[in-house]
C-alpha positions in Angstrom: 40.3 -28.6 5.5 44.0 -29.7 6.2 44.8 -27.2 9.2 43.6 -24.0 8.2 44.6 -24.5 4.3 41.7 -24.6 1.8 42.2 -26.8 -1.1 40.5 -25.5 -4.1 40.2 -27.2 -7.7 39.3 -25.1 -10.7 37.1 -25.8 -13.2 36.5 -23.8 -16.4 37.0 -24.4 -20.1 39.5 -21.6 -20.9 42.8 -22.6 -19.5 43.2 -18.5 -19.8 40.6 -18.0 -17.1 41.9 -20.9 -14.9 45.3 -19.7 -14.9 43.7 -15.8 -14.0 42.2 -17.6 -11.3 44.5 -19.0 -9.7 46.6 -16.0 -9.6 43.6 -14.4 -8.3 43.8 -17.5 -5.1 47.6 -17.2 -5.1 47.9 -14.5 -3.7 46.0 -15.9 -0.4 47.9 -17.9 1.4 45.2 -20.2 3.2 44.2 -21.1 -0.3 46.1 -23.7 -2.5 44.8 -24.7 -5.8 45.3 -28.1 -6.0 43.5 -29.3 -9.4 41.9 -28.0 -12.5 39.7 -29.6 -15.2 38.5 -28.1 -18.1 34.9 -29.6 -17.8 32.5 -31.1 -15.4 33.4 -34.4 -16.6 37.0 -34.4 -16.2 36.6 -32.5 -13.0 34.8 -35.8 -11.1 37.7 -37.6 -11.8 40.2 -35.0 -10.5 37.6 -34.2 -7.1 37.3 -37.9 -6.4 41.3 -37.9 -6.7 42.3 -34.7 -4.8 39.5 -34.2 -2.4 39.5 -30.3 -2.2 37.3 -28.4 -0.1 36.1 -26.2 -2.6 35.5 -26.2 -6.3 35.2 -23.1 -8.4 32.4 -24.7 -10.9 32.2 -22.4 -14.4 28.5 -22.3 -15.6 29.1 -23.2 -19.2 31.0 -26.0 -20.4 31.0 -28.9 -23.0 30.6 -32.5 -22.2 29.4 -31.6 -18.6 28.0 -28.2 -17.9 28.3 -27.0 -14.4 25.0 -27.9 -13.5 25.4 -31.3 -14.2 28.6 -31.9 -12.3 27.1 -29.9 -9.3 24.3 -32.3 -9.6 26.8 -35.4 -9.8 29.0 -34.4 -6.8 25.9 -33.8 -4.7 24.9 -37.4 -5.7 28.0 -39.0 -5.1 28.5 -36.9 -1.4 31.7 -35.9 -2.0 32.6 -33.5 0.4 33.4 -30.7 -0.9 31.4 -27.3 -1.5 30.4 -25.9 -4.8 31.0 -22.2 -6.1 29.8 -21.5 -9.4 31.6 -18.8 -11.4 29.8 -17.6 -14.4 29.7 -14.8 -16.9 26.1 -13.5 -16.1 23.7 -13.8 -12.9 21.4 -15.8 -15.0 18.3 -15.3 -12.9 16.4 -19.1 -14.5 19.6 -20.8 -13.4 20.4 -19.3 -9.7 17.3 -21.3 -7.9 18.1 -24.8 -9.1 21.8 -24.5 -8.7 21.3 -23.5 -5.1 18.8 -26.0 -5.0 21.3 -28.8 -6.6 23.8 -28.1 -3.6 25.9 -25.2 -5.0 27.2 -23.2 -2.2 27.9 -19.8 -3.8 27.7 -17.7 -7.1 30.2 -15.2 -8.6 29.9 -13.3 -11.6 33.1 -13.5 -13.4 33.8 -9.7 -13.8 33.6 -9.7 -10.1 36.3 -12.9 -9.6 39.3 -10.3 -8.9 37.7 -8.3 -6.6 35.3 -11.3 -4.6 37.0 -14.8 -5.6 38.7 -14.8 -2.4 36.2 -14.4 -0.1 34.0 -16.2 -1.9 36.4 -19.1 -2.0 37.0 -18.5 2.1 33.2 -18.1 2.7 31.9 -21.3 1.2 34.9 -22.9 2.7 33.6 -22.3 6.2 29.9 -23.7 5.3 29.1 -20.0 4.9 26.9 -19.3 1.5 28.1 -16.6 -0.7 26.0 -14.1 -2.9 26.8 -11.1 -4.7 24.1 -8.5 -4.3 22.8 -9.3 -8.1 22.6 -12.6 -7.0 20.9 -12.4 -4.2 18.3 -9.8 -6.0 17.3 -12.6 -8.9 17.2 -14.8 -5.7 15.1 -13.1 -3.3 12.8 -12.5 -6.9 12.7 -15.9 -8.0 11.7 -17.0 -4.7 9.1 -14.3 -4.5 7.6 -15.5 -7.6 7.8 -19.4 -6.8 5.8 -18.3 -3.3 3.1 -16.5 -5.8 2.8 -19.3 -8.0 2.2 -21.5 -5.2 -0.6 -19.1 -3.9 -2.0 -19.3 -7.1 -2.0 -22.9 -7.5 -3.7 -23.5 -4.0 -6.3 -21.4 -5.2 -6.8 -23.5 -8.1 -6.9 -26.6 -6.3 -9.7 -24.5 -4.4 -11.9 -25.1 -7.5 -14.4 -27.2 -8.0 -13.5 -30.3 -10.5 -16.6 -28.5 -13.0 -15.1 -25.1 -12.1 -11.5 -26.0 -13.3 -12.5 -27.1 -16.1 -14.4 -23.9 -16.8 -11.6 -21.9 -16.1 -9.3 -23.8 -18.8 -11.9 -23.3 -21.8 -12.8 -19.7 -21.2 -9.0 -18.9 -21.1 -8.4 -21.1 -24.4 -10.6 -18.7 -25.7 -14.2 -20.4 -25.8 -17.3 -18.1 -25.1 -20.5 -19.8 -22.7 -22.0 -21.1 -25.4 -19.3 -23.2 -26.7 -18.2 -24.2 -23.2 -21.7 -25.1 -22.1 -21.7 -27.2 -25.7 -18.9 -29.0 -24.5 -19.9 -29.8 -21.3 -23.2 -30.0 -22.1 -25.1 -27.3 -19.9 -26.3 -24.0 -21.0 -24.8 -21.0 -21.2 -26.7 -19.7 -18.4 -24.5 -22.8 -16.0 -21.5 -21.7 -17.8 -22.0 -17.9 -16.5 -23.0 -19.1 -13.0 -19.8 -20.7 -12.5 -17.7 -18.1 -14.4 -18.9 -15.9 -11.6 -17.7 -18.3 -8.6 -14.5 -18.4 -10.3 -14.2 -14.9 -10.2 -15.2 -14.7 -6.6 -13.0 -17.3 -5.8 -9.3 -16.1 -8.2 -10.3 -12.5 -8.4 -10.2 -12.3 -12.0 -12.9 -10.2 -14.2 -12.4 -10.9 -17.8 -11.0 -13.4 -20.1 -7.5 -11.9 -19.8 -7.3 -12.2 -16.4 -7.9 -16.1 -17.7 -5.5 -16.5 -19.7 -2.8 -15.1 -17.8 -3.8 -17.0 -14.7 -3.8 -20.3 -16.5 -0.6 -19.7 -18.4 1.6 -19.2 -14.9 0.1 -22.8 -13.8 0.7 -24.2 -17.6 -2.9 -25.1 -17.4 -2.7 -25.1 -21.4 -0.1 -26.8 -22.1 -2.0 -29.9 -22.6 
């Protein structure tokens, strides 16, 4: 930052909502609003020209969403940090933002109230939630850490026992697994009952919904 003044460029498709935020950041005055772009595209350009310290990143954009041009300024280490403004705390898109680089999120309704310090947190390396946020974080990350459990347990499996575990929960009964693999249906219910020793499921639902969180049927 020059001195204690925090440049900020805006980026959002609706020249409406840019000008609303910068009289939202005008009326701080450690922060001065030195660009604005009306996509991720034009907003490289202006970044690489202006250098800010902070860009206020809308969600969705044409040309380049704000995704992608979080992605690109990562890539290109410009250094500047990222808060993404959006309409809705979209809970499929908070992870991999944060994950891309992004700094901060800030529902929209909430820019009035929160923009400025939001703008003034990310600014001093701080990240910056709102509680909603941080409530499809903390439950995204609790599933990620679930599916990871899960998956170790899978790998747990035998190479026979995997493949076991796939056919029952496509729906095929011992019979027509042990067809397939060519041992009896006897085999087949031997190892269906190490599988459920080892994942804890007991019927063919349990299957299914085990194999569909690790897209084991995809294929």
């Amino acid at each position: 930052m020059a001195g204690d003044l925090i440049r900020v460029v805006l980026v959002d498709d609706h020249a409406v909502v840019r000008a609303g935020l910068k009289a939202v950041l005008g009326t701080a005055k450690d922060i001065d609003v030195v660009g604005e772009a009306k996509n991720g595209r034009e907003a490289l350009g202006i970044i690489e020209r202006v250098r800010p310290d902070v860009v206020v990143m809308d969600l969705s954009m044409d040309e380049m969403d704000g995704a992608a041009a979080t992605r690109e300024i990562v890539a290109r280490k410009m250094p500047c940090r990222i808060l993404i403004l959006t309409m809705h705390t979209e809970e499929e898109s908070l992870v991999p933002l944060l994950e891309a680089g992004a700094s901060g999120y800030l529902v929209k309704s909430a820019a009035d109230r929160e923009l400025v310090d939001a703008v003034r947190a990310v600014a001093n390396g701080d990240p910056y939630l709102q509680a909603g946020a941080a409530r499809a974080l903390a439950k995204e990350f609790k599933k990620r850490e679930e599916g990871a459990s899960e998956r170790s347990r899978f790998e747990e499996l035998s190479n026979r026992e995997k493949e076991i575990l796939k056919l029952v929960a496509s729906g095929f009964s011992a019979p027509e697994v042990g067809a397939q693999l060519k041992i009896s249906p006897k085999t087949v219910d031997t190892y269906k009952q190490r599988i459920n020793e080892k994942l804890g499921l007991h019927h063919r639902s349990d299957y299914v919904k085990f194999a569909l969180k690790l897209n084991l049927l995809e294929s």
